[in-house]
ZADO-1210 file (C-alpha; in nm, 4 decimals, padded with zeros to 6 digits):
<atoms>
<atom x="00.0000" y="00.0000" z="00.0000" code="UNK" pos="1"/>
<atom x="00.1270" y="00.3512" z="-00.0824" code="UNK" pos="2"/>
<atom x="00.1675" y="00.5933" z="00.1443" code="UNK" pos="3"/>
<atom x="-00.1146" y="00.7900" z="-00.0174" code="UNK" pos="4"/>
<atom x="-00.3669" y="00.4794" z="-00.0416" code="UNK" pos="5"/>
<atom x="-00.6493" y="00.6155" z="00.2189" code="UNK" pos="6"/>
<atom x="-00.6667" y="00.3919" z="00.4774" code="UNK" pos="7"/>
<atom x="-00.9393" y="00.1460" z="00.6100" code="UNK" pos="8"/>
<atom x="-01.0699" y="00.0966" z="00.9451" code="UNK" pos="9"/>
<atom x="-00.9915" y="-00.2631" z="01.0152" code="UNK" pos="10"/>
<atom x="-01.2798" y="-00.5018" z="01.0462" code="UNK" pos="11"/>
<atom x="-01.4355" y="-00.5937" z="01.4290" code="UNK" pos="12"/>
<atom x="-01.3810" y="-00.8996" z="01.5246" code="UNK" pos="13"/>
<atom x="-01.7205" y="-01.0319" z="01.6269" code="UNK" pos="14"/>
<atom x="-01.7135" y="-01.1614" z="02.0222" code="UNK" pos="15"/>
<atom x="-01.8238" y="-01.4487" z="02.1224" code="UNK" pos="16"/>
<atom x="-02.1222" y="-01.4618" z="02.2834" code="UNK" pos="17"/>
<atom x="-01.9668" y="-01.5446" z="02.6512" code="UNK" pos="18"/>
<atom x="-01.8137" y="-01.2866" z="02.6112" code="UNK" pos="19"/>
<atom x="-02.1195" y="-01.0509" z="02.5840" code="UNK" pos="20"/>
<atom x="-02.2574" y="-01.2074" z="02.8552" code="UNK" pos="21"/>
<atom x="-01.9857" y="-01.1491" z="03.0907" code="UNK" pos="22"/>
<atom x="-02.0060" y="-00.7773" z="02.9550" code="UNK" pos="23"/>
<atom x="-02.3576" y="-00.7509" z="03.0466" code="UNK" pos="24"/>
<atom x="-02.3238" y="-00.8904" z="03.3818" code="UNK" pos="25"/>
<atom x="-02.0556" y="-00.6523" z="03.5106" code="UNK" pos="26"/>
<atom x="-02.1466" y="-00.3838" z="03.7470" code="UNK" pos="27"/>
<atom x="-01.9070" y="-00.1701" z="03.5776" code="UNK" pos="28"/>
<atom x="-02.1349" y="-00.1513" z="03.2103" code="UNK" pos="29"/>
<atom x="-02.2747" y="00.2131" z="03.2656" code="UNK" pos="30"/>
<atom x="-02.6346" y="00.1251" z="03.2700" code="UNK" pos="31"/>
<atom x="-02.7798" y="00.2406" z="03.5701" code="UNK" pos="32"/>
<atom x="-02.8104" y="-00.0166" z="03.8058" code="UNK" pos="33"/>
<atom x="-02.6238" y="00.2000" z="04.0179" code="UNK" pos="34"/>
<atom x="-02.9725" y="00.3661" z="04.0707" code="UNK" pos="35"/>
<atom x="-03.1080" y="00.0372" z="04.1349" code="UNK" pos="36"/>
<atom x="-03.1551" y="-00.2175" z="04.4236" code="UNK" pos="37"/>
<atom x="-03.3485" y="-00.5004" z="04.2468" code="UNK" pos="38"/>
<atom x="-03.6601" y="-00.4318" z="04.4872" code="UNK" pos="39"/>
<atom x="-03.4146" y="-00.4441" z="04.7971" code="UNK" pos="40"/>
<atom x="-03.4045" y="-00.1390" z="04.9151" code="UNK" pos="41"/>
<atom x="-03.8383" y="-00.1254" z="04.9594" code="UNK" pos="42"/>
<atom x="-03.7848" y="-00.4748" z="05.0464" code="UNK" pos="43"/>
<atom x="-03.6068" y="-00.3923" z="05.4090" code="UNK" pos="44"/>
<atom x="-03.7736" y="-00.0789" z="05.4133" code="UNK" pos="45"/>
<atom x="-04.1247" y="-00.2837" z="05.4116" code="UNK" pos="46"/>
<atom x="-03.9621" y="-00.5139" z="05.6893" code="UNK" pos="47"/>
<atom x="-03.7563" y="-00.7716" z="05.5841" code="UNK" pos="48"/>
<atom x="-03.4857" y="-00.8412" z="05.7838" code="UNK" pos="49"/>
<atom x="-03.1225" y="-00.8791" z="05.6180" code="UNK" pos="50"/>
<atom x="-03.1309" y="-01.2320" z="05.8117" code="UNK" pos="51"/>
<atom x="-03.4399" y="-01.3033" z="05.5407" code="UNK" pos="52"/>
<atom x="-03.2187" y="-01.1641" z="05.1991" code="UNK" pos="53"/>
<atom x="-03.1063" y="-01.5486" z="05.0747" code="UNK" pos="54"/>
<atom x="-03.4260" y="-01.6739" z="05.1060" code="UNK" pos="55"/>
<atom x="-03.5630" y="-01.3452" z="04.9520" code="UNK" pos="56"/>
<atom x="-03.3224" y="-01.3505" z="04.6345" code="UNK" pos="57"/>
<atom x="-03.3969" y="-01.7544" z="04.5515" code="UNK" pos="58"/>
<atom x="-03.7538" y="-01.6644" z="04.5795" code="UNK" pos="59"/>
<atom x="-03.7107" y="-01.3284" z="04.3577" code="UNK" pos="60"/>
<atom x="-03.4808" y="-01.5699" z="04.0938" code="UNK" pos="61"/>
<atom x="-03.7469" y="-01.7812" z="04.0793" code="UNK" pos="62"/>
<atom x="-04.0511" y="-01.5827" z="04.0001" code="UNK" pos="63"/>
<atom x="-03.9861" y="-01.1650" z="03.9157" code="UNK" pos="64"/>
<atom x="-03.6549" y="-01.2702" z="03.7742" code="UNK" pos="65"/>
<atom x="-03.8129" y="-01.5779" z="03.4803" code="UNK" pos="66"/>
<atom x="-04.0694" y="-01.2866" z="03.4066" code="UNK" pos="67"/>
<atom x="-03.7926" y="-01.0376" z="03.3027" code="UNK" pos="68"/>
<atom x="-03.5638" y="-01.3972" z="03.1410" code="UNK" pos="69"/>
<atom x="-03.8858" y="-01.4587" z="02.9495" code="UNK" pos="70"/>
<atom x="-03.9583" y="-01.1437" z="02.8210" code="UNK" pos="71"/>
<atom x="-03.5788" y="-01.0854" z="02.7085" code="UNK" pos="72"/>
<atom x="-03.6187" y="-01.4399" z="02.5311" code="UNK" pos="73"/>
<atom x="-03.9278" y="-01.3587" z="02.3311" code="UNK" pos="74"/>
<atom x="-03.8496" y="-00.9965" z="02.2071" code="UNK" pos="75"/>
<atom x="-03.4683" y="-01.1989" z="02.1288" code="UNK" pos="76"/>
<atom x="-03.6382" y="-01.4280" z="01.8817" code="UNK" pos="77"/>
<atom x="-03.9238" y="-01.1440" z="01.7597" code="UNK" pos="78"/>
<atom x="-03.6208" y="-00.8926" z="01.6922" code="UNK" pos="79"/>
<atom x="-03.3611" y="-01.1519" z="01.5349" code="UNK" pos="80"/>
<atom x="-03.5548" y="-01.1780" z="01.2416" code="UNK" pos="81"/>
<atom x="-03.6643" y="-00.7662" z="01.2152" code="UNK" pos="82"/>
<atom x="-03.6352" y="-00.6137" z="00.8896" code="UNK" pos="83"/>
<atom x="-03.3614" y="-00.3345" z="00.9042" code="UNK" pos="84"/>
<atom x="-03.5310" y="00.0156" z="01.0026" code="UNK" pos="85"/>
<atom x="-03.7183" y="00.2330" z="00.7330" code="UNK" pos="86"/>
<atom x="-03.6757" y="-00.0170" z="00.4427" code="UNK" pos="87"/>
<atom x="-03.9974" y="00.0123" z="00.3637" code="UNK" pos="88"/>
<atom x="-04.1668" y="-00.2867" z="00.4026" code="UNK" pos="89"/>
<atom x="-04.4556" y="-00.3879" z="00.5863" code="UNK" pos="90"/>
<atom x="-04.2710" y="-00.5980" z="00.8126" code="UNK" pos="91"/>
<atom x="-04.1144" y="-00.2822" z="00.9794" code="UNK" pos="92"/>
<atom x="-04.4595" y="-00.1917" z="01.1338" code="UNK" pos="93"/>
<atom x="-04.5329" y="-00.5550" z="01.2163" code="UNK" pos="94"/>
<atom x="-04.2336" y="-00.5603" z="01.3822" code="UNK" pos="95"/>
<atom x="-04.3516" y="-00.2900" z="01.6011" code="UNK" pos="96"/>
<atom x="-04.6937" y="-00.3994" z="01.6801" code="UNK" pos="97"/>
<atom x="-04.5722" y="-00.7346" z="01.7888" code="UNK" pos="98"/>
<atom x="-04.3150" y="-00.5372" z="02.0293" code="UNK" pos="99"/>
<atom x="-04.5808" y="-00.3594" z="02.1519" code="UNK" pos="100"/>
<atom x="-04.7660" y="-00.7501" z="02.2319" code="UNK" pos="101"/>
<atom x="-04.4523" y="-00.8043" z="02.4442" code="UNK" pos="102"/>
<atom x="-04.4067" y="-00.5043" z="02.6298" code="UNK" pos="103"/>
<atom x="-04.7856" y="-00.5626" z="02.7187" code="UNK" pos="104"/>
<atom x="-04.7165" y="-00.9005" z="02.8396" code="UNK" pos="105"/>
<atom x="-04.4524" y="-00.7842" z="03.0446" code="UNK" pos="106"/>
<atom x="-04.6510" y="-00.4563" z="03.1873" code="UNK" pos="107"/>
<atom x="-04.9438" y="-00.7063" z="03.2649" code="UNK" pos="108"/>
<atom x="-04.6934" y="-00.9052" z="03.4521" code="UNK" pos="109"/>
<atom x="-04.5652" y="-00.5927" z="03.6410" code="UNK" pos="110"/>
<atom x="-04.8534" y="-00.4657" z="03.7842" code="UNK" pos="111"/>
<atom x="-04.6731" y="-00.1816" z="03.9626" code="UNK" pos="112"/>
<atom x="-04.6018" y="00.1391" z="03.8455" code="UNK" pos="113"/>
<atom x="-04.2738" y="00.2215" z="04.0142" code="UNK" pos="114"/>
<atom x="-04.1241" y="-00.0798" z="03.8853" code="UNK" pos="115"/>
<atom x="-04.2606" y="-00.0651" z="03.5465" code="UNK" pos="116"/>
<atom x="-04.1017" y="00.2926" z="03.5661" code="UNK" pos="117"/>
<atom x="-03.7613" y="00.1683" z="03.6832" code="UNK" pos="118"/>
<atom x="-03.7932" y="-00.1070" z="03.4371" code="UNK" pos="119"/>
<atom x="-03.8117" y="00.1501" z="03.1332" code="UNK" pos="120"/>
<atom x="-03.5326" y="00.3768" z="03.3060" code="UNK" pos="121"/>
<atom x="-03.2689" y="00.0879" z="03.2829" code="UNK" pos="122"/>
<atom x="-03.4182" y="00.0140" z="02.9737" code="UNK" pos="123"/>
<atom x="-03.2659" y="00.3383" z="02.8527" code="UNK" pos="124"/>
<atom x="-02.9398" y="00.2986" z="02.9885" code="UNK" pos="125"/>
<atom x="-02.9018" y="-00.0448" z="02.8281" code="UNK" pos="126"/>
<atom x="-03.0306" y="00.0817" z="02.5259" code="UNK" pos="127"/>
<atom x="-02.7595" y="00.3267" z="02.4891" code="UNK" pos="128"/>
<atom x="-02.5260" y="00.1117" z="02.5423" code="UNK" pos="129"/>
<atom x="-02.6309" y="-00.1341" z="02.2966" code="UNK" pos="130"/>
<atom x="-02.6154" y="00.1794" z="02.0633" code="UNK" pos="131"/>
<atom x="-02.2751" y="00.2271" z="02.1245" code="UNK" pos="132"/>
<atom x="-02.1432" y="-00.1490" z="02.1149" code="UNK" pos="133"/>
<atom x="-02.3914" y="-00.2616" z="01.7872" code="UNK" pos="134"/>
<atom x="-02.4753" y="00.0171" z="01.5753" code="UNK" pos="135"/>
<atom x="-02.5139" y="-00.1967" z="01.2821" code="UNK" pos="136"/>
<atom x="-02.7151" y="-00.4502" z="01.4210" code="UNK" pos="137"/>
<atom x="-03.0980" y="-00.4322" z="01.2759" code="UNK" pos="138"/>
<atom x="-03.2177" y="-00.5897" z="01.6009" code="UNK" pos="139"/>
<atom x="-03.0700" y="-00.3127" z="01.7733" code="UNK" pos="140"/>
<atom x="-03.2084" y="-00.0281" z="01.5316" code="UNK" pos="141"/>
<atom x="-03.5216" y="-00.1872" z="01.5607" code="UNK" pos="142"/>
<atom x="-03.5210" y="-00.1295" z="01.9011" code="UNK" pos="143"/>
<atom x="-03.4221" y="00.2755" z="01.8439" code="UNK" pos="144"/>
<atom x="-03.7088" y="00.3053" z="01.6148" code="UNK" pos="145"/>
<atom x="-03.9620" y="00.1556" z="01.8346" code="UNK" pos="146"/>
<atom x="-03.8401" y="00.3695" z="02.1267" code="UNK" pos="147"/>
<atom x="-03.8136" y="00.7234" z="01.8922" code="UNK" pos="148"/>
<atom x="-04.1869" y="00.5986" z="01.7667" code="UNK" pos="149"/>
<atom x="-04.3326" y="00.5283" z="02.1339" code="UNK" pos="150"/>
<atom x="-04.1364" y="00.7731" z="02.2846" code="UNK" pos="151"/>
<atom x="-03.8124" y="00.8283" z="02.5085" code="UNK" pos="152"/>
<atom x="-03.7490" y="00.5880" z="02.7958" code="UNK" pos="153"/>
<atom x="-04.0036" y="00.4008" z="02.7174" code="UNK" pos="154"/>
<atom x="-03.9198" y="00.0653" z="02.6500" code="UNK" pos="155"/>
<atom x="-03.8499" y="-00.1998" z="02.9465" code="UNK" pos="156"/>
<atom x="-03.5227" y="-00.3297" z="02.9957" code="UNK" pos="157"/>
<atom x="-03.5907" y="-00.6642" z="02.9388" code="UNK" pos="158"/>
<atom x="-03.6709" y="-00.5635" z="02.5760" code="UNK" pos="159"/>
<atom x="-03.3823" y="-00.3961" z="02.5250" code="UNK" pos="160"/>
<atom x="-03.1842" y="-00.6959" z="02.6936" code="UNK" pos="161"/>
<atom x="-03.3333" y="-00.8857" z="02.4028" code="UNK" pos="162"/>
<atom x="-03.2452" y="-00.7081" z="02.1246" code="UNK" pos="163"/>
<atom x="-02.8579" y="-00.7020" z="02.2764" code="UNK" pos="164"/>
<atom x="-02.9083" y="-01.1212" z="02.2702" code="UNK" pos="165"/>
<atom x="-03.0514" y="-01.0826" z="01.9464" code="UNK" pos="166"/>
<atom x="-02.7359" y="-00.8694" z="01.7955" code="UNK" pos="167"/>
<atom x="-02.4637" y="-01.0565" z="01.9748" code="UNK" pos="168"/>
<atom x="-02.6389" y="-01.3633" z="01.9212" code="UNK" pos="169"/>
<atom x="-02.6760" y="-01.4891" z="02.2821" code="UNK" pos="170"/>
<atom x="-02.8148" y="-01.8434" z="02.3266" code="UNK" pos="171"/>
<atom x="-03.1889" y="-01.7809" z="02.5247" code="UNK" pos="172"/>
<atom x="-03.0311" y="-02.0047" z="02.7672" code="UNK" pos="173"/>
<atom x="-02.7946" y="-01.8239" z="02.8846" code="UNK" pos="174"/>
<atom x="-02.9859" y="-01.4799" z="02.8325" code="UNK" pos="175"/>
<atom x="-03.1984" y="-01.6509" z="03.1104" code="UNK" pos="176"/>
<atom x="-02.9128" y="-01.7206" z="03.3546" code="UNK" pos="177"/>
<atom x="-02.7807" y="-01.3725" z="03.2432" code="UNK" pos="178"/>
<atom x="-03.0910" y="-01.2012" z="03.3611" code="UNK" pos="179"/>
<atom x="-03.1191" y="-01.4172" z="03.7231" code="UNK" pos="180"/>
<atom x="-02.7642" y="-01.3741" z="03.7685" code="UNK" pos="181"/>
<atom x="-02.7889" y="-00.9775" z="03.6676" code="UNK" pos="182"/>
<atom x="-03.1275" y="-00.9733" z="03.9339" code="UNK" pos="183"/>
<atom x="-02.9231" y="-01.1282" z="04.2333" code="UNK" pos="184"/>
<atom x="-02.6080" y="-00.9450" z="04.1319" code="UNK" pos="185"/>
<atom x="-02.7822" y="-00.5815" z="04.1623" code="UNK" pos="186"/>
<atom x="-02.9319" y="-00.7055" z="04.5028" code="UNK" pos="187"/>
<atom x="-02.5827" y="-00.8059" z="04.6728" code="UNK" pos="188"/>
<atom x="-02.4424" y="-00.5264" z="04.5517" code="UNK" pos="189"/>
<atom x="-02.7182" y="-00.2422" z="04.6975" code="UNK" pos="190"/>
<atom x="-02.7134" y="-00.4723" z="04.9935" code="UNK" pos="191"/>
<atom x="-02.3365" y="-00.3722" z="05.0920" code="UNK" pos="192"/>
<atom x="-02.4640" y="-00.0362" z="05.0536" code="UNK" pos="193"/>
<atom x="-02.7924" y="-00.0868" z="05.2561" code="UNK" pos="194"/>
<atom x="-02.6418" y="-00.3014" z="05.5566" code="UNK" pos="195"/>
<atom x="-02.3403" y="-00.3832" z="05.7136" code="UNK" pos="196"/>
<atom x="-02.2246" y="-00.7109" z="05.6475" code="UNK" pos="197"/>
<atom x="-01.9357" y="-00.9653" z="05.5453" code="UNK" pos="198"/>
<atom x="-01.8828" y="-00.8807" z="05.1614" code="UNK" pos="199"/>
<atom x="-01.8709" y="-01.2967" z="05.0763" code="UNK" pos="200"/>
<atom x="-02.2046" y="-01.3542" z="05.2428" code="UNK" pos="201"/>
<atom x="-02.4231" y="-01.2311" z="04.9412" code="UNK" pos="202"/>
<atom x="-02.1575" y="-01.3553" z="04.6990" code="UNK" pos="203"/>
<atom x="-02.2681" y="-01.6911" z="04.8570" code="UNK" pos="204"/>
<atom x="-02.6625" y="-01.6192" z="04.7915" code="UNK" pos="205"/>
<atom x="-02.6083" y="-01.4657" z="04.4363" code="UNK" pos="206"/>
<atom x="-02.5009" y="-01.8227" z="04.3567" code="UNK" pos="207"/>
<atom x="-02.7635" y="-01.9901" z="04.5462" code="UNK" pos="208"/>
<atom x="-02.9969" y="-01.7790" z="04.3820" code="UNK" pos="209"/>
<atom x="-02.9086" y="-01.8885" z="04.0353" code="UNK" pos="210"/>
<atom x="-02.8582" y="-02.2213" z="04.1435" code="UNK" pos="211"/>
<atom x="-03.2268" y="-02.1921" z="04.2179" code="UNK" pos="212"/>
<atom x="-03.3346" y="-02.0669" z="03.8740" code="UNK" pos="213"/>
<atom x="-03.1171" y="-02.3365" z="03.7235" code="UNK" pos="214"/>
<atom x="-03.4111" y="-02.6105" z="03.6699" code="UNK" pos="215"/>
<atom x="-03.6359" y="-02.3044" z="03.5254" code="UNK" pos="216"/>
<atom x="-03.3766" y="-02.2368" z="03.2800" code="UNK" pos="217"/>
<atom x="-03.5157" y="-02.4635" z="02.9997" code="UNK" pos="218"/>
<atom x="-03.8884" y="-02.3755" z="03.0030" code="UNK" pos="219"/>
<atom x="-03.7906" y="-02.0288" z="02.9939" code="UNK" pos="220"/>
<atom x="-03.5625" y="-02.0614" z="02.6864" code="UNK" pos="221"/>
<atom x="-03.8510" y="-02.1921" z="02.5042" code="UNK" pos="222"/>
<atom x="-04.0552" y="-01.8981" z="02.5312" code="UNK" pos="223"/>
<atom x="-04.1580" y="-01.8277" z="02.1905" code="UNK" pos="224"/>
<atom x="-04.4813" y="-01.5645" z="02.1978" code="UNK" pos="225"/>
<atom x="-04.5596" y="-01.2881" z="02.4736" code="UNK" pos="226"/>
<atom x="-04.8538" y="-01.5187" z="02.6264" code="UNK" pos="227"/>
<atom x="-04.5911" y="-01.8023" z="02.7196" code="UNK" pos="228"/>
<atom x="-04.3649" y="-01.5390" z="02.9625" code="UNK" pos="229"/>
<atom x="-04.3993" y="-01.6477" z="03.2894" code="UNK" pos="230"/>
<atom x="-04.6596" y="-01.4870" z="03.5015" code="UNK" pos="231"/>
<atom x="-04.4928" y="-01.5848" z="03.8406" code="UNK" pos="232"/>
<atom x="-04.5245" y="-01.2178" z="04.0171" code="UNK" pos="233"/>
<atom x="-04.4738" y="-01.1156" z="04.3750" code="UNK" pos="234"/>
<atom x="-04.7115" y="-00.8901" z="04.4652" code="UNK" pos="235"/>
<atom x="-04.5619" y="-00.7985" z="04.8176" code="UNK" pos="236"/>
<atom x="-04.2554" y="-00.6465" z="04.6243" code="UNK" pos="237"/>
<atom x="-04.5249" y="-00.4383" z="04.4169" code="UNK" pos="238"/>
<atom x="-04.6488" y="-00.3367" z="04.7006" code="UNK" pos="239"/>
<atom x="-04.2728" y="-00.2498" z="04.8443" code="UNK" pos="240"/>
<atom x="-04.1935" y="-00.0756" z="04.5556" code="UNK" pos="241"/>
<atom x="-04.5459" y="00.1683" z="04.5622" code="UNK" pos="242"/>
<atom x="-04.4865" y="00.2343" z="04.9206" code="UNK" pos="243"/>
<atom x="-04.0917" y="00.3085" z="04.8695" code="UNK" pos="244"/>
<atom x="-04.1893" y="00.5307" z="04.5311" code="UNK" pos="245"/>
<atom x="-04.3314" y="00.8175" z="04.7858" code="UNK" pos="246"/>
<atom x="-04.0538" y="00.8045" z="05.0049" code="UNK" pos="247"/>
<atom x="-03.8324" y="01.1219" z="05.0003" code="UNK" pos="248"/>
<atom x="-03.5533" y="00.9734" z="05.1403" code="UNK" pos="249"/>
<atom x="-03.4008" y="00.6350" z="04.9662" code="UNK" pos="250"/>
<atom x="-03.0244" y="00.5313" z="04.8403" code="UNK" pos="251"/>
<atom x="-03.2419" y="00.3539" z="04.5178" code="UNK" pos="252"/>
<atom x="-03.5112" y="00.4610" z="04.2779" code="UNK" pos="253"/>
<atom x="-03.6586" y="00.1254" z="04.3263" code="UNK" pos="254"/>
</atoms>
């Protein structure tokens, strides 16, 4: 090549999808789970006791957690096979109105407000950062245009957590274990911040909690539509997480 031959950016190397994974699951991705206790924080503030917080987080990565898994899943395998953004086509719409199915399946799933909120605010963070990481991904812009057409900050993170999987191609196995792991993760971490406490105690529950989730793991992956997302709530966190929403003073949005 000649010293005046322009120059070409070299080609990126595609990761592999453990590698994503791992990305994902660091505290360190700025994302905004810094603002966010996984429904600890309203959790001691409604009365549990930090003796209670294992049993708490394998009951949370076994219900609220599968709901988020499952919707990740289904918008994974709705957005892997999206039309790229403003081609034209019909399928560019559909692709939006069957979105919408799944971010209805998840709201009806979510029956509170402050976490559907806090939901939608992570969403944004994540969705910036898969932005930044897979620009060129048509999952990814698919999720941009659905949020620009419904509006700002308004699309759950577990969608958004999908259409990551969907770009980096993450098995829906391990985007389940990614989202339990991420659930129990955020927990330990606020819990340092909420208590005082040995530092290798919640490392201990994060991995009881996903050794929990572990025989969900399957049925989850095989979520295909938004009716087959697990509906296994907890409606005393909802309630938490209304009561902690009018509190003025909290470490954690939710």
């Amino acid at each position: 090549m000649s010293p005046d031959s322009p120059t070409r950016a070299p080609e990126r190397a595609t990761p592999h999808p453990v590698t994503v994974a791992l990305l994902l699951a660091d505290a360190r991705l700025p994302g905004g789970g810094h603002a966010h206790s996984a429904s600890l924080e309203p959790a001691l503030r409604g009365g549990l006791t930090p003796a209670d917080v294992p049993a708490w987080m394998v009951g949370r990565a076994t219900t609220v957690s599968l709901v988020e898994a499952g919707t990740a899943v289904v918008a994974a395998r709705l957005l892997a096979d999206a039309p790229p953004p403003g081609d034209g086509s019909a399928g560019t719409a559909g692709t939006a109105d069957r979105l919408d199915a799944v971010v209805r399946a998840w709201a009806a799933r979510t029956p509170s407000r402050a976490l559907r909120d806090a939901s939608r605010l992570l969403g944004r963070g994540y969705l910036r950062v898969a932005r930044a990481l897979w620009p060129g991904s048509a999952a990814v812009r698919a999720a941009v245009s659905y949020e620009t057409a419904r509006g700002t900050g308004t699309v759950p993170r577990a969608v958004v957590l999908g259409a990551i999987a969907a770009a980096a191609g993450l098995p829906p196995e391990d985007v389940v274990r990614l989202t339990v792991y991420d659930d129990a993760q955020t927990a330990a971490s606020a819990l340092l911040k909420l208590e005082p406490l040995d530092p290798l105690a919640p490392a201990r529950w994060v991995l009881d909690a996903c050794a929990a989730a572990e025989e969900h793991v399957l049925r989850v992956a095989a979520c295909a539509t938004p009716e087959s997302v697990p509906a296994s709530g907890a409606p005393l966190t909802e309630g938490w997480a209304e009561a902690h929403a009018r509190q003025t003073q909290r470490l954690f949005r939710a």
